[in-house]
N, C-alpha and C positions, 0 to 999 in steps of 0.2 A: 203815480203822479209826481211822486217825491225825485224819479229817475228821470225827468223830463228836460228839469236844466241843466246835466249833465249831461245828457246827450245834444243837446242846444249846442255847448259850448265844445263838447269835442268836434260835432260837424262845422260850426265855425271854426276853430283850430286848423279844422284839416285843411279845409279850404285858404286859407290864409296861407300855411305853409307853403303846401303848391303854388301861390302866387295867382290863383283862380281871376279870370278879368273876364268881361264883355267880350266876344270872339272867340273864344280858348274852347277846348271841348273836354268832359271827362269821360274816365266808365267808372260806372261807381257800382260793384262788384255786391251784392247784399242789401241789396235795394228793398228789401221787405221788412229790415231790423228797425228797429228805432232812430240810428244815427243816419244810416242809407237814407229813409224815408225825409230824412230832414233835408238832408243833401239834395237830393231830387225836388 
């Protein structure tokens, strides 16, 4: 539970970086991990 808002924060990160918007598409690669799973 402790690991939860670090993974929060890096899948926002990631997203932010890429410049992520409405219309855009990703692959997001580890989609079962903690971060992936946020991402999706």
């Amino acid at each position: 539970a402790a690991s939860l808002p670090l993974a929060i924060i890096t899948a926002y990160q990631g997203l932010e970086r890429v410049e992520f918007s409405s219309g855009k598409s990703i692959l997001v690669l580890g989609g079962a991990g903690g971060v992936g799973s946020l991402v999706i």
